[in-house]
Phi, psi and omega in degrees: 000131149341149157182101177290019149251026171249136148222140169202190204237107173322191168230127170279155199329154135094053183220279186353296189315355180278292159313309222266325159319302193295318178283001190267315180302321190291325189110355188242125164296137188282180187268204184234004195236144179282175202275139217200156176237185193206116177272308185219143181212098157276103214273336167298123156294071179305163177243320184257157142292150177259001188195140163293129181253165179225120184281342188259350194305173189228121176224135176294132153196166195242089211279132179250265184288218237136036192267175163255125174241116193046274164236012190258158180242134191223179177238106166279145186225154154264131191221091185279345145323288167336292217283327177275330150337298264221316221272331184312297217284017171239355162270325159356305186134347181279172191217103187285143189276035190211139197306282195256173177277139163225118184286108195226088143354091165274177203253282174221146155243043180229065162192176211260194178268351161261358155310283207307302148325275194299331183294295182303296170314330173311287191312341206306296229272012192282353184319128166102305178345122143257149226222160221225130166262162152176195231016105068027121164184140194288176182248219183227330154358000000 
């Protein structure tokens, strides 16, 4: 079941391979779902959007870190896309479950702390990388 109060934005075509190699060298299984970024998370069961989505925009992000964020091994990013997106869809009418936004990829949420270990050195030079979004769409969450 849908639930228009989730959204988020895919990493467009042809980035992934990369990604998806270096996590494979690391040992950490990958999700079944492609590396998603999370625009909005309402915790209400919407039924309708509260907002027009756009499938085709392109949103900019800048990879900073490697961290574990909650239950996730994520890519935290800098975004002023991101971050006007988020800020749209919450004059919108949405309610984000989190005090502030944080622009983050998650990666996997299947590894240990040595994945995590390893996954950053794989990872050191991605500081600065940028990474490309779009199909916008709710989710499933």
């Amino acid at each position: 079941m849908s639930n228009a109060g989730y959204v988020d934005v895919m990493l467009c075509d042809g980035q992934s391979e990369e990604i998806v190699a270096a996590l494979l060298l690391c040992g950490i299984t990958l999700p079944k779902y492609n590396p998603h970024c999370t625009l909005m998370y309402d915790k209400r069961e919407l039924e309708e959007p509260l907002a027009e989505l756009d499938s085709t925009k392109v949103f900019t992000a800048h990879v900073t870190a490697m961290e574990v964020l909650g239950s996730g091994l994520v890519f935290h990013m800098v975004s002023n896309s991101l971050m006007e997106e988020h800020k749209r869809l919450k004059e919108c009418g949405y309610v984000h479950a989190f005090p502030s936004y944080l622009p983050h990829m998650s990666v996997s949420y299947n590894f240990d702390e040595y994945d995590v270990i390893t996954a950053r050195k794989v990872f050191a030079n991605w500081g600065g990388r940028q990474l490309f979004f779009s199909n916008q769409s709710f989710g499933t969450k």
